[in-house]
PQR file with spaces between the fields and no chain letter, atoms N, CA, C, O and H, PARSE charges and radii, in Angstrom:
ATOM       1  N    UNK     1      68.696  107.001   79.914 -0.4000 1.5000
ATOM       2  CA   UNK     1      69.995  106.358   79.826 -0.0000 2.0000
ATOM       3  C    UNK     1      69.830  104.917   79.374  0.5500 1.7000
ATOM       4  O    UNK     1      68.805  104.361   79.768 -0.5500 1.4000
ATOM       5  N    UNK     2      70.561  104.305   78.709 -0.4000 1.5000
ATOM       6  CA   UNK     2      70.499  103.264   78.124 -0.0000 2.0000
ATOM       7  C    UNK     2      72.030  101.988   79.100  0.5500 1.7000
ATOM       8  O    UNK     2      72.956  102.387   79.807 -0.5500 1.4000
ATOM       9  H    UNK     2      71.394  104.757   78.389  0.4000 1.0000
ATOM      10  N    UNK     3      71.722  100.643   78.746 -0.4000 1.5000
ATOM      11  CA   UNK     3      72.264   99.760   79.308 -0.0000 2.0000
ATOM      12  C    UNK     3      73.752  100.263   78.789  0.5500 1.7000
ATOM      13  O    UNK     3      74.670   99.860   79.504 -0.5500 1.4000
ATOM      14  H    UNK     3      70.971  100.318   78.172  0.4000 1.0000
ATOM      15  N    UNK     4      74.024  100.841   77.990 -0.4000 1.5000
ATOM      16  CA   UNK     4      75.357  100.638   77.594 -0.0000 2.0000
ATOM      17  C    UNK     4      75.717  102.160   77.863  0.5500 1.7000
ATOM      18  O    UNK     4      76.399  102.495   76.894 -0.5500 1.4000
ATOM      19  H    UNK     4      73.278  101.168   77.410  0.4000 1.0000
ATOM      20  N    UNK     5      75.665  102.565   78.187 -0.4000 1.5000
ATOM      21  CA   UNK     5      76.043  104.138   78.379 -0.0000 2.0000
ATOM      22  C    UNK     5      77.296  104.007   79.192  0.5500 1.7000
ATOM      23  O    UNK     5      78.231  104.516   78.574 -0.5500 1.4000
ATOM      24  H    UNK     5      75.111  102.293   78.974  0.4000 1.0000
ATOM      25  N    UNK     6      77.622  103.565   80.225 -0.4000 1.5000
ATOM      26  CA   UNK     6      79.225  103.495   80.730 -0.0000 2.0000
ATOM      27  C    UNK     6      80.206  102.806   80.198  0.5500 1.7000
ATOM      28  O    UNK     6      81.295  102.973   80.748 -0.5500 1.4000
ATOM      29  H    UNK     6      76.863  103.151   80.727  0.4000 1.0000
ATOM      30  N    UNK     7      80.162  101.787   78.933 -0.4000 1.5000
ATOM      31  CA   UNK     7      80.945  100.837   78.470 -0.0000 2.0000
ATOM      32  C    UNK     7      82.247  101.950   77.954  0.5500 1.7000
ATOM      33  O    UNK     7      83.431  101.634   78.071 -0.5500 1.4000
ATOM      34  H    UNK     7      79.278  101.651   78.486  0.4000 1.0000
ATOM      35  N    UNK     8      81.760  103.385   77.332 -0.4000 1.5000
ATOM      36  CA   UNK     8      82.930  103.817   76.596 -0.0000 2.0000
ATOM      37  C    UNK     8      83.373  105.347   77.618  0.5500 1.7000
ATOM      38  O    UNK     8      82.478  106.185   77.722 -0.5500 1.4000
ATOM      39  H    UNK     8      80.798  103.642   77.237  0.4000 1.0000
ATOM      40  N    UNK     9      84.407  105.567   78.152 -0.4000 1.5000
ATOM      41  CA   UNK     9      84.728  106.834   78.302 -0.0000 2.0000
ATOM      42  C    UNK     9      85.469  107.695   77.978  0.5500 1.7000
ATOM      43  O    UNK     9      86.426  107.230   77.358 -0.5500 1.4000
ATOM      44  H    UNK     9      85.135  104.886   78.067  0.4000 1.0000
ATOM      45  N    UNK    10      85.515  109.304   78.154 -0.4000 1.5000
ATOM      46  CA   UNK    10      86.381  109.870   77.564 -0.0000 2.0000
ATOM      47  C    UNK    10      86.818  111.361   78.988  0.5500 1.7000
ATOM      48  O    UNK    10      86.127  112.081   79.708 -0.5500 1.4000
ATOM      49  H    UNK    10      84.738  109.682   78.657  0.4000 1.0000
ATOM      50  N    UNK    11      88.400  111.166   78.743 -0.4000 1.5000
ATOM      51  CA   UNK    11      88.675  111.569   80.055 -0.0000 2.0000
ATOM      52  C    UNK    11      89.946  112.925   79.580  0.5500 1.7000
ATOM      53  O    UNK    11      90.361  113.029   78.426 -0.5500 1.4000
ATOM      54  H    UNK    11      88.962  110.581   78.158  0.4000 1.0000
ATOM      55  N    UNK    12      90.287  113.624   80.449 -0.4000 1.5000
ATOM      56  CA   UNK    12      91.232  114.483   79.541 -0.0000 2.0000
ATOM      57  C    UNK    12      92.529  114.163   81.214  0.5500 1.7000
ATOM      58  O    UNK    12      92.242  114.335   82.398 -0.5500 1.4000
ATOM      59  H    UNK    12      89.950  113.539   81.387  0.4000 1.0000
ATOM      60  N    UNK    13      93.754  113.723   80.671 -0.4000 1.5000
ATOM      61  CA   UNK    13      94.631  113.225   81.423 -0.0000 2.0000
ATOM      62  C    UNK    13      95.058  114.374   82.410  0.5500 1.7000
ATOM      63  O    UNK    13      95.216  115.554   82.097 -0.5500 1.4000
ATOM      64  H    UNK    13      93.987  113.583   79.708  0.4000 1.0000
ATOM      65  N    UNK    14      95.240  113.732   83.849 -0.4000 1.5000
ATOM      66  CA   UNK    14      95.771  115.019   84.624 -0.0000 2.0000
ATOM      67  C    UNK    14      96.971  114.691   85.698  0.5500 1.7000
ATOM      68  O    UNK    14      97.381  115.335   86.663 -0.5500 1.4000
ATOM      69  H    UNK    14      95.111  112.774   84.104  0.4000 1.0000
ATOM      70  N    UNK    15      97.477  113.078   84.987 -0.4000 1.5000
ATOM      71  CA   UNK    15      98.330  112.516   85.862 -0.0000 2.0000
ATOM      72  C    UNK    15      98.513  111.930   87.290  0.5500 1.7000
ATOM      73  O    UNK    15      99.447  111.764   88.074 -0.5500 1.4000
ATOM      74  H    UNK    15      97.144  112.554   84.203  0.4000 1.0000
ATOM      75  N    UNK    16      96.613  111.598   87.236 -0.4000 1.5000
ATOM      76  CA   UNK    16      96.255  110.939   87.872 -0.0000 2.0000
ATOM      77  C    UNK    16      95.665  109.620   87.333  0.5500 1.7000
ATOM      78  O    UNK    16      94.834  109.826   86.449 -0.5500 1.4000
ATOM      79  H    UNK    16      95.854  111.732   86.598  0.4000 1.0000
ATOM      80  N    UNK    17      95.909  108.077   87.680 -0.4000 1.5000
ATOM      81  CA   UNK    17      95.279  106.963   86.863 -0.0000 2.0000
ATOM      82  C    UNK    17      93.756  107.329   87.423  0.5500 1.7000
ATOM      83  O    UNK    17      93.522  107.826   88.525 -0.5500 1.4000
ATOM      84  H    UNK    17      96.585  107.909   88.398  0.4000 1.0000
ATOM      85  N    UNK    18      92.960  107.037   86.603 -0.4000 1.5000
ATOM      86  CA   UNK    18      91.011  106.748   86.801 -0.0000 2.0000
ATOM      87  C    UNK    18      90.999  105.003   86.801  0.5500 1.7000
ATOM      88  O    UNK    18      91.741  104.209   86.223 -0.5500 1.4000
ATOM      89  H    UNK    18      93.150  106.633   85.708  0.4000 1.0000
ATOM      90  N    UNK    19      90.003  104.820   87.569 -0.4000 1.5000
ATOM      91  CA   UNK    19      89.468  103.438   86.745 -0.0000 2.0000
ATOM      92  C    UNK    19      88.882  103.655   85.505  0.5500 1.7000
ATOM      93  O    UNK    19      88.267  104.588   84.989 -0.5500 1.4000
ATOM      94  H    UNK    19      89.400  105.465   88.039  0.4000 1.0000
ATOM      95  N    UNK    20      89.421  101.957   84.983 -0.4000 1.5000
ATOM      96  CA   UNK    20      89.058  102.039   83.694 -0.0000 2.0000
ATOM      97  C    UNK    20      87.413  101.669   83.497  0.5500 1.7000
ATOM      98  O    UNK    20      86.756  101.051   84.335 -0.5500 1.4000
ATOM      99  H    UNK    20      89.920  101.199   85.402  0.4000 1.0000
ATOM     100  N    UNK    21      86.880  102.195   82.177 -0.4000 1.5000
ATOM     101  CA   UNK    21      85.444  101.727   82.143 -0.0000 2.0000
ATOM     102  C    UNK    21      84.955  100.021   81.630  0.5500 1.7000
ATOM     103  O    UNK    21      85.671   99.424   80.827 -0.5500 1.4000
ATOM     104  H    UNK    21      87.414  102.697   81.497  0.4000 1.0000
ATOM     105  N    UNK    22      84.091   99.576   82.014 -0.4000 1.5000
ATOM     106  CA   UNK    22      83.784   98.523   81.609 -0.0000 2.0000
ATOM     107  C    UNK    22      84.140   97.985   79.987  0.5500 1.7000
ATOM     108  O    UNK    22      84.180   96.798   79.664 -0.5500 1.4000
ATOM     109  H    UNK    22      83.509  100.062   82.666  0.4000 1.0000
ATOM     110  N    UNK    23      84.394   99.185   79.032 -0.4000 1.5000
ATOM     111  CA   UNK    23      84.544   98.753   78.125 -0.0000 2.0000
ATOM     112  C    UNK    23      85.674   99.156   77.626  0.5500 1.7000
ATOM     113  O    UNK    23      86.557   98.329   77.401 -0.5500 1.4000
ATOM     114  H    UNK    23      84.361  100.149   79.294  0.4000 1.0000
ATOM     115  N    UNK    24      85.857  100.484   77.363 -0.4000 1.5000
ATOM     116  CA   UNK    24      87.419  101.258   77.377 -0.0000 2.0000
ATOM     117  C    UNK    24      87.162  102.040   77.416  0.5500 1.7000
ATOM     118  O    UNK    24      85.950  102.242   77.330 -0.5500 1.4000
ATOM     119  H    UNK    24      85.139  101.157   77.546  0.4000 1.0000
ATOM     120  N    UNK    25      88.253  103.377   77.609 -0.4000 1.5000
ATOM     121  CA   UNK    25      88.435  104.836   77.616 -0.0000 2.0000
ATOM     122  C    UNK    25      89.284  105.417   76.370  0.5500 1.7000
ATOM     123  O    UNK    25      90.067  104.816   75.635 -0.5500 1.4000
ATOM     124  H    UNK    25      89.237  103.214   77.679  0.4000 1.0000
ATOM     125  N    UNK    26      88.986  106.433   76.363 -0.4000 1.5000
ATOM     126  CA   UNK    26      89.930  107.526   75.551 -0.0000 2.0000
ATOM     127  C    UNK    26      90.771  108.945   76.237  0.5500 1.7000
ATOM     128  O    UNK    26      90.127  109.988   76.349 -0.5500 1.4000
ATOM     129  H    UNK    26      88.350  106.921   76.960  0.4000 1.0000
ATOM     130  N    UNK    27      91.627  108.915   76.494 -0.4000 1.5000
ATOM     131  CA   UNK    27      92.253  109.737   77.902 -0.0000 2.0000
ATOM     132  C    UNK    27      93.164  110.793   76.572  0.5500 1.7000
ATOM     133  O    UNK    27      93.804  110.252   75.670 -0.5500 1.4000
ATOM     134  H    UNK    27      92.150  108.068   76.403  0.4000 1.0000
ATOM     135  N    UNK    28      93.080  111.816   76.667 -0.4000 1.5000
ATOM     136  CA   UNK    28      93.829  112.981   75.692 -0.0000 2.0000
ATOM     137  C    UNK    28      94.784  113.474   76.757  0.5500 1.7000
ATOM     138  O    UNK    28      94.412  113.907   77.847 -0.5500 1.4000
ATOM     139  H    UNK    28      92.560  112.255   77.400  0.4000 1.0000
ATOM     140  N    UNK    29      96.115  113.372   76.340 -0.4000 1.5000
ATOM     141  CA   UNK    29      97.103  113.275   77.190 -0.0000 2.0000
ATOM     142  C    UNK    29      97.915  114.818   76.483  0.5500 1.7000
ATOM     143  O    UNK    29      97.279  115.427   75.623 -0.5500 1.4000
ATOM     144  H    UNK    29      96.418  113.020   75.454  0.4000 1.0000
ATOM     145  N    UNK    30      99.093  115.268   76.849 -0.4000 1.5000
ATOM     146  CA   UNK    30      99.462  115.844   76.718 -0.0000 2.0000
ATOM     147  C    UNK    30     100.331  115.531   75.601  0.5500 1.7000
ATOM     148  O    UNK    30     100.619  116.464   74.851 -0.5500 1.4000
ATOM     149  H    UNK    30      99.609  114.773   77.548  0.4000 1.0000
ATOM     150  N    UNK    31     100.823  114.315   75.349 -0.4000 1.5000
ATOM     151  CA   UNK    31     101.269  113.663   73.721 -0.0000 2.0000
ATOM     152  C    UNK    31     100.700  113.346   72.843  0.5500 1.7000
ATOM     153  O    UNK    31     101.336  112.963   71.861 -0.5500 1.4000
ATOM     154  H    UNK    31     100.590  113.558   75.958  0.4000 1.0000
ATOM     155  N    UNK    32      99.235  113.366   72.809 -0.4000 1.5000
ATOM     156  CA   UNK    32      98.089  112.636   72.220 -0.0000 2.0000
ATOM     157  C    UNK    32      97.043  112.423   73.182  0.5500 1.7000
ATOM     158  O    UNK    32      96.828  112.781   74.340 -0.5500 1.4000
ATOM     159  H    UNK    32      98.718  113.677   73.607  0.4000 1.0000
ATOM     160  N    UNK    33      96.212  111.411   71.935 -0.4000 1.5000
ATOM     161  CA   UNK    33      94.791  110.591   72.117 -0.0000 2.0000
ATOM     162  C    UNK    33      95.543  108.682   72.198  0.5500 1.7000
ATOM     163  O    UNK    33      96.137  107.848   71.515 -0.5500 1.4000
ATOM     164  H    UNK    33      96.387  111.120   70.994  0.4000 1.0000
ATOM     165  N    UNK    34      94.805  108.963   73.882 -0.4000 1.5000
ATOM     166  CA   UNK    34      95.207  107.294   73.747 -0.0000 2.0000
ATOM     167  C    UNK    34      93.833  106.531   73.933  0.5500 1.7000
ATOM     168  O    UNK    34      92.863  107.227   74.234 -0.5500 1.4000
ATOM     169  H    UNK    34      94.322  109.641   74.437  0.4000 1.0000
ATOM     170  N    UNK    35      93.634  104.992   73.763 -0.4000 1.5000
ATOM     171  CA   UNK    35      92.646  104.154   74.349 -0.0000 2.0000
ATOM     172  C    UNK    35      93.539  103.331   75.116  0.5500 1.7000
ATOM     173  O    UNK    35      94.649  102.873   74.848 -0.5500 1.4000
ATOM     174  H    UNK    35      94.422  104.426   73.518  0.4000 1.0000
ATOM     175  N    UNK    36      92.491  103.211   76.568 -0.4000 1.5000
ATOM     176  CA   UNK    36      93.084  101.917   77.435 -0.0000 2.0000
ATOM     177  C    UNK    36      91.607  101.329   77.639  0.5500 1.7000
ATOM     178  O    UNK    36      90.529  101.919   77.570 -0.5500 1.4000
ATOM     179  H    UNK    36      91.589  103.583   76.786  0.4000 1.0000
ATOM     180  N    UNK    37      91.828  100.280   77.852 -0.4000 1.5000
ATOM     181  CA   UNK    37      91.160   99.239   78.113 -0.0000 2.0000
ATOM     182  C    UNK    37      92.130   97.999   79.328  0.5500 1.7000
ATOM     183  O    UNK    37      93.325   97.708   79.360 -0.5500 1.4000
ATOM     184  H    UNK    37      92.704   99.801   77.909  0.4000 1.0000
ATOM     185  N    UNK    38      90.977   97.542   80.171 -0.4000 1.5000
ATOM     186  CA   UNK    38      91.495   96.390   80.572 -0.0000 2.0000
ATOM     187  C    UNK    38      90.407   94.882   80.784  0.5500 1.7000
ATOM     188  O    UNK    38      89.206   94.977   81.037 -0.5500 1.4000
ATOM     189  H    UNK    38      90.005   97.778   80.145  0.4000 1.0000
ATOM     190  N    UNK    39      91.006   93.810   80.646 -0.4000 1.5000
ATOM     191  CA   UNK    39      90.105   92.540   80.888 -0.0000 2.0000
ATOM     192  C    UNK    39      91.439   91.536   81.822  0.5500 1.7000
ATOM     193  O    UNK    39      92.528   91.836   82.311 -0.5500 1.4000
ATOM     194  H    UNK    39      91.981   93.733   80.441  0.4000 1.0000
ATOM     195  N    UNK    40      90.656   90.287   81.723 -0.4000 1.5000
ATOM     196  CA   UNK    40      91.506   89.710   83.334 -0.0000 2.0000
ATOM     197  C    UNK    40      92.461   89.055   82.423  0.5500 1.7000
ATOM     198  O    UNK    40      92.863   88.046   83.001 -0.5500 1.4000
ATOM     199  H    UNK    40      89.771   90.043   81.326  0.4000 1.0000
ATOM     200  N    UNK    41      93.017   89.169   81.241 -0.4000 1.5000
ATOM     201  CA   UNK    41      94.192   88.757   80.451 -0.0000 2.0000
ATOM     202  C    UNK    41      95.166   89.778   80.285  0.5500 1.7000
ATOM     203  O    UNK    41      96.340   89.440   80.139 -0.5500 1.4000
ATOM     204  H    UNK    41      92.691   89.989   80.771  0.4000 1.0000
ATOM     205  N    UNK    42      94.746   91.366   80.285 -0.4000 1.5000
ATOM     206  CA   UNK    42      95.341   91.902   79.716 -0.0000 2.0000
ATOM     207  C    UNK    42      94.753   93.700   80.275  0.5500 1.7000
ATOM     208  O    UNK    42      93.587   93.960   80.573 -0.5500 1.4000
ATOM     209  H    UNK    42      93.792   91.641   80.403  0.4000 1.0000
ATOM     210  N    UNK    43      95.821   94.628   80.287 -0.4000 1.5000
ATOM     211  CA   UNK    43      95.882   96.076   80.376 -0.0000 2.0000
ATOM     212  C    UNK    43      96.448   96.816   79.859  0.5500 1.7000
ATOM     213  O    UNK    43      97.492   97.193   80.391 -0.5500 1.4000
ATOM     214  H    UNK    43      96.768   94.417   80.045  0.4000 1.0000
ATOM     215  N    UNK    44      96.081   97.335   78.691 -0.4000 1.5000
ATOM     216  CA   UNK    44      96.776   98.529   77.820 -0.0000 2.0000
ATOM     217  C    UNK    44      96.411   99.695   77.487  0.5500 1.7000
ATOM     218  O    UNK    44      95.212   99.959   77.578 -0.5500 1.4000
ATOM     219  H    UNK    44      95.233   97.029   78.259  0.4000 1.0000
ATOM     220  N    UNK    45      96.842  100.162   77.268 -0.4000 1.5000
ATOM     221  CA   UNK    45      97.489  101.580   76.854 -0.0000 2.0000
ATOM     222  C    UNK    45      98.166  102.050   75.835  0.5500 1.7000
ATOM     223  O    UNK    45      99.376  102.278   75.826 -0.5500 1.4000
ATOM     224  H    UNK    45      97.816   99.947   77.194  0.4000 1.0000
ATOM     225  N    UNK    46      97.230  102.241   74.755 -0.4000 1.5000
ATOM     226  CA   UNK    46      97.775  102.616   73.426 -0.0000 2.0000
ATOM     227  C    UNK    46      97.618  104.160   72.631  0.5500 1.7000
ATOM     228  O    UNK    46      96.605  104.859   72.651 -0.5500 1.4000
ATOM     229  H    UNK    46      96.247  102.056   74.762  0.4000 1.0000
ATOM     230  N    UNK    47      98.728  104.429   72.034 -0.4000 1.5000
ATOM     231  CA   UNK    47      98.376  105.724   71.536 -0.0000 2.0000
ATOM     232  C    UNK    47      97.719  105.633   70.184  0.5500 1.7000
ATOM     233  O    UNK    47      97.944  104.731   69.377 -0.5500 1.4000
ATOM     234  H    UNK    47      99.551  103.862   72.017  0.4000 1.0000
ATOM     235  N    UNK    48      96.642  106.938   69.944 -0.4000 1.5000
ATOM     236  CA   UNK    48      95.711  106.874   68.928 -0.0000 2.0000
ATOM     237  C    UNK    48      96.394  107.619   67.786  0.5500 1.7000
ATOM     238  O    UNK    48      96.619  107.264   66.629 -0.5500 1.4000
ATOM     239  H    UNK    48      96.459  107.671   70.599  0.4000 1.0000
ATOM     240  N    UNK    49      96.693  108.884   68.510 -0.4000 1.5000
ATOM     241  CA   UNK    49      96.466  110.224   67.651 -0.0000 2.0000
ATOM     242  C    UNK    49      98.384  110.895   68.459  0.5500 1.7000
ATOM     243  O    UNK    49      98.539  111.271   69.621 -0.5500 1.4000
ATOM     244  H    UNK    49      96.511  109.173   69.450  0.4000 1.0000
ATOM     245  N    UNK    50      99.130  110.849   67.729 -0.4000 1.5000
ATOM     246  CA   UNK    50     100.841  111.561   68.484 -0.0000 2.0000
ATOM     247  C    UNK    50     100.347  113.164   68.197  0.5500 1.7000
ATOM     248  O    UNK    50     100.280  113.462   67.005 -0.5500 1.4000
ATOM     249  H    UNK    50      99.004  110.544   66.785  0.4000 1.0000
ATOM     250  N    UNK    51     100.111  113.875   68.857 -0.4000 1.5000
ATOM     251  CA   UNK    51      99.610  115.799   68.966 -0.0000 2.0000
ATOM     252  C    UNK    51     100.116  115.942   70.293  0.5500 1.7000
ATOM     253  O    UNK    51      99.855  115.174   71.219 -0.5500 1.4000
ATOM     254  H    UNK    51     100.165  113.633   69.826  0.4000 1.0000
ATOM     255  N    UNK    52     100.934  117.066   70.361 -0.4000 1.5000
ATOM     256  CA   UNK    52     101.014  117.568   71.555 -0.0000 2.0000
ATOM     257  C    UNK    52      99.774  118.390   71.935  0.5500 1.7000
ATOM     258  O    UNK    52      99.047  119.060   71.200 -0.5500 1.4000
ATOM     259  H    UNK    52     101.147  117.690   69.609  0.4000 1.0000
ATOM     260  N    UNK    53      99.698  118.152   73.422 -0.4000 1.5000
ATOM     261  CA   UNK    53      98.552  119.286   73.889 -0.0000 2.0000
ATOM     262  C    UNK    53      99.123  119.914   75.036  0.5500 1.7000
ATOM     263  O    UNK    53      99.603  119.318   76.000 -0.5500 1.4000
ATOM     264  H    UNK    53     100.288  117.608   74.018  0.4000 1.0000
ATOM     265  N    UNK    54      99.023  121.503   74.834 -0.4000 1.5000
ATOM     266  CA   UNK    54      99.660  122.365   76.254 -0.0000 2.0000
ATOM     267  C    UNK    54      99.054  122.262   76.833  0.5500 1.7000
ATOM     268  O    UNK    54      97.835  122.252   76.660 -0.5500 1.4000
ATOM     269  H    UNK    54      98.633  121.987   74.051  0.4000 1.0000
ATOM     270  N    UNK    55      99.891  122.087   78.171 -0.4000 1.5000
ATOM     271  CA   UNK    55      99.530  122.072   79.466 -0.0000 2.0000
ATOM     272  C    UNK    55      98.335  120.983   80.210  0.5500 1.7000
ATOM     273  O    UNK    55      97.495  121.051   81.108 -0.5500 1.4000
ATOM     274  H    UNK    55     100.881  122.094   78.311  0.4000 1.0000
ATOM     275  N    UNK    56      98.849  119.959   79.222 -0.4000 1.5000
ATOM     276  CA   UNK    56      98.411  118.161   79.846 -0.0000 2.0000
ATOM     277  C    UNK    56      99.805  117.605   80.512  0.5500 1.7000
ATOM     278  O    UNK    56     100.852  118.241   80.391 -0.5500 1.4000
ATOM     279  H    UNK    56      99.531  119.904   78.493  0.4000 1.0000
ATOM     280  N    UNK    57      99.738  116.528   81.129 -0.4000 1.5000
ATOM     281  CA   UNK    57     100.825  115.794   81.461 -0.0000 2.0000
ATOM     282  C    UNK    57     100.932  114.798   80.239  0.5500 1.7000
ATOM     283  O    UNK    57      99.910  114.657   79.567 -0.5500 1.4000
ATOM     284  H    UNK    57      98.887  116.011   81.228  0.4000 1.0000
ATOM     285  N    UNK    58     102.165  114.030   79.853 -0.4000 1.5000
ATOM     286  CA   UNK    58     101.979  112.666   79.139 -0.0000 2.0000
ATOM     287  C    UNK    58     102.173  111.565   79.597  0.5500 1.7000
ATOM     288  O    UNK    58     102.807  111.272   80.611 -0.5500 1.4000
ATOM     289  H    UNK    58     102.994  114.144   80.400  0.4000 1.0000
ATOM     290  N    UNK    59     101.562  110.801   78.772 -0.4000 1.5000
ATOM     291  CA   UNK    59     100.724  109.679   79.166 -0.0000 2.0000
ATOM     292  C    UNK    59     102.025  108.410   78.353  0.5500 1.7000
ATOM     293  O    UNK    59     102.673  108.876   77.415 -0.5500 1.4000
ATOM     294  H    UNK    59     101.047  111.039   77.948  0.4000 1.0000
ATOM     295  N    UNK    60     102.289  107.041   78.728 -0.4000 1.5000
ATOM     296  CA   UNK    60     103.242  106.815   78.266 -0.0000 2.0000
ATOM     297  C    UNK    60     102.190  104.962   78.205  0.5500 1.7000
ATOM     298  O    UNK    60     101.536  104.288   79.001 -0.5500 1.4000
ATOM     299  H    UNK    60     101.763  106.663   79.490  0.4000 1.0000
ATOM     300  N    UNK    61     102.714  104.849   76.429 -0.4000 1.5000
ATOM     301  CA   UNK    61     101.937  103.453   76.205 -0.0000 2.0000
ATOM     302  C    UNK    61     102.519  101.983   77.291  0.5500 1.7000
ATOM     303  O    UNK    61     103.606  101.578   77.705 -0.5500 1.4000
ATOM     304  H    UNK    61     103.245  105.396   75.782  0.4000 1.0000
ATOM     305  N    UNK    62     101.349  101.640   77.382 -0.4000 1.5000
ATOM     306  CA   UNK    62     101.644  100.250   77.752 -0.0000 2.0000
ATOM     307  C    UNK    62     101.002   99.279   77.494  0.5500 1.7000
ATOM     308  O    UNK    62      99.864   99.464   77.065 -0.5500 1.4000
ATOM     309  H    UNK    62     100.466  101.969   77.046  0.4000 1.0000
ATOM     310  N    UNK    63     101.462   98.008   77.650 -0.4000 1.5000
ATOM     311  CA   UNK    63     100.660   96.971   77.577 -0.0000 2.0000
ATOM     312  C    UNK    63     101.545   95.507   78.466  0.5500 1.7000
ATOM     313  O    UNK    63     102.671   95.008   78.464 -0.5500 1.4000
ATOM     314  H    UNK    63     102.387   97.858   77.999  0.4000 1.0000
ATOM     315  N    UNK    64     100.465   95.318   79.023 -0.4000 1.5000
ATOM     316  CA   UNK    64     100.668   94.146   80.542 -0.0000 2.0000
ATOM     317  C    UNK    64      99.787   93.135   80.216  0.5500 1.7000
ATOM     318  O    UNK    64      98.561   93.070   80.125 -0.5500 1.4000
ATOM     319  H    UNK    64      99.550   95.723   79.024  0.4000 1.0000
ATOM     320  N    UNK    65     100.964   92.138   80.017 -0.4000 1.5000
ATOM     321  CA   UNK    65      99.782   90.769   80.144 -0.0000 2.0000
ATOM     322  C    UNK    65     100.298   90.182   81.320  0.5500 1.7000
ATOM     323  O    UNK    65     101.454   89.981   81.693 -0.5500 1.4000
ATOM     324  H    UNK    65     101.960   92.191   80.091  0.4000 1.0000
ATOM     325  N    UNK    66      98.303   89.763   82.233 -0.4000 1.5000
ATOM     326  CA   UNK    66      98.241   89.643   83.344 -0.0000 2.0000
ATOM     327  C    UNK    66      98.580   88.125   83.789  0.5500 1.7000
ATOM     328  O    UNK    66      97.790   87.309   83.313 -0.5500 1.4000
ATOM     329  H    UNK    66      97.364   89.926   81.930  0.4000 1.0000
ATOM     330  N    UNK    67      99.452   87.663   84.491 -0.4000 1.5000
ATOM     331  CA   UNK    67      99.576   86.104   85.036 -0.0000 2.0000
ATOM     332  C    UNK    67      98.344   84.746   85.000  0.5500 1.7000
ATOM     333  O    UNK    67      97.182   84.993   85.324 -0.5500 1.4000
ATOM     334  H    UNK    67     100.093   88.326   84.878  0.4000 1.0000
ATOM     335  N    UNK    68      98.568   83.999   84.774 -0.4000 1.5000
ATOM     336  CA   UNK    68      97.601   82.930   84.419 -0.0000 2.0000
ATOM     337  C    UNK    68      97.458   82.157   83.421  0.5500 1.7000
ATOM     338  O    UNK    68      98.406   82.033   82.646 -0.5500 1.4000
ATOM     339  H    UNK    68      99.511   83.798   84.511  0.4000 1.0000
ATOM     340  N    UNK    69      96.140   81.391   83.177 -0.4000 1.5000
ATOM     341  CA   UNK    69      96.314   80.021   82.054 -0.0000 2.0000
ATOM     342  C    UNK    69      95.759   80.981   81.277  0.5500 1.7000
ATOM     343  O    UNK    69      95.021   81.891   81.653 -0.5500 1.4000
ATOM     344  H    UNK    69      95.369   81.491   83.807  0.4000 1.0000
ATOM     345  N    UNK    70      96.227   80.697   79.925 -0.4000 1.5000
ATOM     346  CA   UNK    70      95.349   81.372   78.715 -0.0000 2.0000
ATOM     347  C    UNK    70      94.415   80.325   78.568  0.5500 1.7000
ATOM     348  O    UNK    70      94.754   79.143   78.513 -0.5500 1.4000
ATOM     349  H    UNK    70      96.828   79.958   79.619  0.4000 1.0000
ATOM     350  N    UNK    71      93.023   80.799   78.491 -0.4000 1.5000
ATOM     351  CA   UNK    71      91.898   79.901   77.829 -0.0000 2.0000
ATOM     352  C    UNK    71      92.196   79.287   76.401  0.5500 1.7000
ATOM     353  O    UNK    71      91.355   78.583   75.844 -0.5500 1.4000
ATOM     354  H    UNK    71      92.747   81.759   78.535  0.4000 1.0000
């Protein structure tokens, strides 16, 4: 295993949140392929790929910017 092996994950949505990985995820939702990522500015949730998939839940985009000074 190498140092970077947890930075990226890939998860198949079940309408439960996961923590996110150190670097980002790819969660295949029942509307699509999304990536989320989070850092201490910011948490999103974006769609990749719009495909329905049977019998996933969907996953709905977001993006939160988190309280504080911007550097």
């Amino acid at each position: 295993m190498g140092l970077f092996d947890d930075l990226v994950q890939h998860h198949i949505y079940r309408g439960v949140e996961r923590p996110i990985a150190p670097g980002y995820d790819y969660l295949l939702a029942g509307n699509g392929l999304f990536k989320r990522a989070e850092s201490r500015l910011i948490r999103a949730c974006l769609p990749l790929v719009d495909l329905p998939v049977a019998g996933l839940p969907d996953l709905h985009p977001e993006l939160v910017v988190k309280p504080g000074r911007i550097p």
